[in-house]
N, C-alpha and C positions, 0 to 999 in steps of 0.2 A: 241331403247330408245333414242337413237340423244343424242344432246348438248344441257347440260343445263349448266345455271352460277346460284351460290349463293352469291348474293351482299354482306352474312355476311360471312367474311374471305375470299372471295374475289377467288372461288375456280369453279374450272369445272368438271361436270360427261358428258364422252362421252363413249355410248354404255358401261354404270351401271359399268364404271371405271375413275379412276382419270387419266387424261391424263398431260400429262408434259406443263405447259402457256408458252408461246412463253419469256416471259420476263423472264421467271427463267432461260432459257435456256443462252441466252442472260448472263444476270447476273453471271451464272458459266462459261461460259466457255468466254466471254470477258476480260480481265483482268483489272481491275482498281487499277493501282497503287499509283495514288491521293487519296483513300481512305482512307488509315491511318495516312497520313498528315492532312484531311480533319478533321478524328474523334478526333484527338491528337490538332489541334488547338481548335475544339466545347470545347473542354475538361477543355482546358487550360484558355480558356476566360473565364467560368462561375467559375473556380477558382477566376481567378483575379476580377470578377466583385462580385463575393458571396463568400468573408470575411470565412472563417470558418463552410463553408460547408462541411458537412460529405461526407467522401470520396467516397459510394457508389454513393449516389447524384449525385458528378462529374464524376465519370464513366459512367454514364449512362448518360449525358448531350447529348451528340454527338445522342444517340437514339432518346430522349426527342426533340430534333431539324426536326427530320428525321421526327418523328411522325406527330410532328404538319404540318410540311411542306407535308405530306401525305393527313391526315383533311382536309387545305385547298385547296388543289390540287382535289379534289372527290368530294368536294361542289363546287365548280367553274365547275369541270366536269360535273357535275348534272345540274347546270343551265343552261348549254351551250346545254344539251341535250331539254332541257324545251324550248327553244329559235329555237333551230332547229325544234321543234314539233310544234310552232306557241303558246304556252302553255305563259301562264302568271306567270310573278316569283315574288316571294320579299324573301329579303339578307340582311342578316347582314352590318353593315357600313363597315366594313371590309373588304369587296368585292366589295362593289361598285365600288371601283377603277376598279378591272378585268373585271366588267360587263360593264362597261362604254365602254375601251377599247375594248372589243370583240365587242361589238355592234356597234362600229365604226369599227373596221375590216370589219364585213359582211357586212356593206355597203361602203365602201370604192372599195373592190372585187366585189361588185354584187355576193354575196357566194349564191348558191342557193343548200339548204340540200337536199338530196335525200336518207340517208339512216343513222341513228346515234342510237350509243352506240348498235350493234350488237354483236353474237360471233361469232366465227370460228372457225371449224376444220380440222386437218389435219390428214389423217390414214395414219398407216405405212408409217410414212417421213423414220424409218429404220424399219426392222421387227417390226414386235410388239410394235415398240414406237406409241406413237399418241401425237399429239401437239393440243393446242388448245388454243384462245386468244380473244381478243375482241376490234374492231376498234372504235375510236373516229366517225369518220363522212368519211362518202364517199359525193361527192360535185358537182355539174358542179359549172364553174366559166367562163361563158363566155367569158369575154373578156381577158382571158389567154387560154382557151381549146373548145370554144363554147359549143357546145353541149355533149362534152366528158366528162366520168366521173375521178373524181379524186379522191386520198386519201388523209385526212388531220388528223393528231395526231395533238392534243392537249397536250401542257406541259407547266406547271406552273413550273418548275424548276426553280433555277439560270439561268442554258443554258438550250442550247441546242447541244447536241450530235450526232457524226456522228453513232452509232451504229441504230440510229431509222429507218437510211434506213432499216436494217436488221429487223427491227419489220413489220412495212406499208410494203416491201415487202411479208413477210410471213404471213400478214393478206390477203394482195393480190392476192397469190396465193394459199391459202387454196382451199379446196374441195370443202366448204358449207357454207353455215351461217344459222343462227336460232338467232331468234328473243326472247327476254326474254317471251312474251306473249303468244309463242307457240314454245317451243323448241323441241319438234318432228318433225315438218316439217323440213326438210331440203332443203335450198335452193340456187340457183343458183346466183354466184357475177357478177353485171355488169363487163365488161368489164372496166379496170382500164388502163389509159392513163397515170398516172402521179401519185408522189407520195410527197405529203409537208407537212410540220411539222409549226404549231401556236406555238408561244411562248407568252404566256398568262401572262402578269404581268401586275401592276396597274399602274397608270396615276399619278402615284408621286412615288418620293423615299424617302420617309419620317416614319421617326421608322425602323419596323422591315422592311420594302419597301428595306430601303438601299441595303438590300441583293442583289437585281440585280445588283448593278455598276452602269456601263457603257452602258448596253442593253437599246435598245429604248425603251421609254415609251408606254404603250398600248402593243398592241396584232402585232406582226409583223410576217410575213409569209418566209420561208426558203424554198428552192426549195430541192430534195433528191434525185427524180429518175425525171428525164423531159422526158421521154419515158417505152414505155415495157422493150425494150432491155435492158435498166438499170435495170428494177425490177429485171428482168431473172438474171442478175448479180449480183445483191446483195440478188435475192432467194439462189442462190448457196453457198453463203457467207452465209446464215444462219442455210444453209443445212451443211455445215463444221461445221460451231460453235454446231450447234446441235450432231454433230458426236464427238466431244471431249467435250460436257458435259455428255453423254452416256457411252463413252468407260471409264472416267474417273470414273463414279461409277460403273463398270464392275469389283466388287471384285473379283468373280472366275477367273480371266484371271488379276488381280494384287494381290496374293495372300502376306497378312501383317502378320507377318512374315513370311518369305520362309520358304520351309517346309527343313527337314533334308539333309543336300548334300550329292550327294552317295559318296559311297563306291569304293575305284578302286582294292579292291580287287578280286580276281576273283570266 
């Protein structure tokens, strides 16, 4: 039955089961303790900026922020995948900024796609877990790898984070990939050299823009793994992090509440 992905909810079936995404894994067992700073400021601003908003409203700001910033993070994804296809796009004003700056990135690099918005799987990373994920673009870039190929994640965040090595590697070295068009087949990953991360913002900081700061304008490229040796290193790092977001939902072997203490009678 292989890998397939469903674009709605954003979910993978490997071999007629739901397998664990490389990102959830990531997400529990990384820690981010900037988070409730993060969601306590979203929170705090749409108080101050929305007068006598119902308190539900503001609870839920910090999501509301998350959301949209999702939205347009998967429509820029999508175009970038149209763009790598040779495919003709049109976008809301709203993105023109991103699409601007990507389009000057690939040609800036001499980006030449060789394989975009793919999935991946992983069997038994532990017994019976299976992982499974899906890479933005694998790439030559000549005049940084010649004719080798490379990884490159796409991320419209704020930043960009060092946990993505641990992602591009465990796309990396997955088993297989399958293609949305024919997710039966299972197939063979180039040979991966290198591993970088785009950070996709618009071409002004203007409105909601400001959110970047400080980060260069346009689409700017961060290096992650500049060899194998490195992926191999940060696959193991992902192989860990995978190990404590497993054991951690291992209820029979963390049992809430303990059971009754014995007895020292004899």
């Amino acid at each position: 039955m292989s890998l397939k992905f469903s674009h709605e909810g954003h979910r993978y079936t490997l071999d007629g089961k739901r397998p664990t995404s490389v990102t959830t894994i990531l997400g529990g067992a990384i820690p981010k303790p900037a988070l409730p700073y993060w969601a306590a400021n979203q929170a705090a601003q749409y108080a101050i900026d929305n007068p006598g908003a119902p308190y539900d409203t503001i609870r839920k700001a910090p999501w509301d922020v998350r959301d949209k910033a999702a939205e347009r993070g998967t429509a820029v994804h999508a175009l970038a995948e149209a763009l790598h296809n040779g495919e003709d796009i049109t976008f809301d004003d709203e993105l023109a900024g991103y699409i601007d700056g990507y389009l000057d990135f690939l040609d800036r690099f001499g980006v030449e796609p060789v394989l975009s918005e793919c999935n991946v799987g992983i069997r038994n990373i532990y017994p019976g877990k299976n992982v499974a994920g899906r890479f933005d673009l694998l790439a030559r870039i000549p005049k940084l790898h010649g004719d080798k190929v490379v990884m490159i994640d796409l991320k419209t965040a704020k930043g960009v984070y060092g946990e993505t090595k641990l992602q591009t590697a465990a796309y990396s070295k997955a088993d297989f990939y399958t293609t949305d068009a024919d997710g039966e087949t299972e197939l063979e990953l180039p040979h991966i050299e290198a591993t970088y991360v785009a950070h996709v913002t618009p071409m002004d900081r203007e409105g909601e823009n400001a959110r970047y700061g400080d980060a260069p304008l346009g689409t700017n490229l961060y290096l992650l793994a500049p060899d194998p040796e490195a992926i191999d290193r940060h696959y193991a790092m992902f192989r860990a992090a995978a190990y404590t977001y497993y054991t951690t939902r291992e209820r029979d072997l963390i049992p809430a509440p303990m059971a009754a203490p014995l007895s020292a009678a004899a």
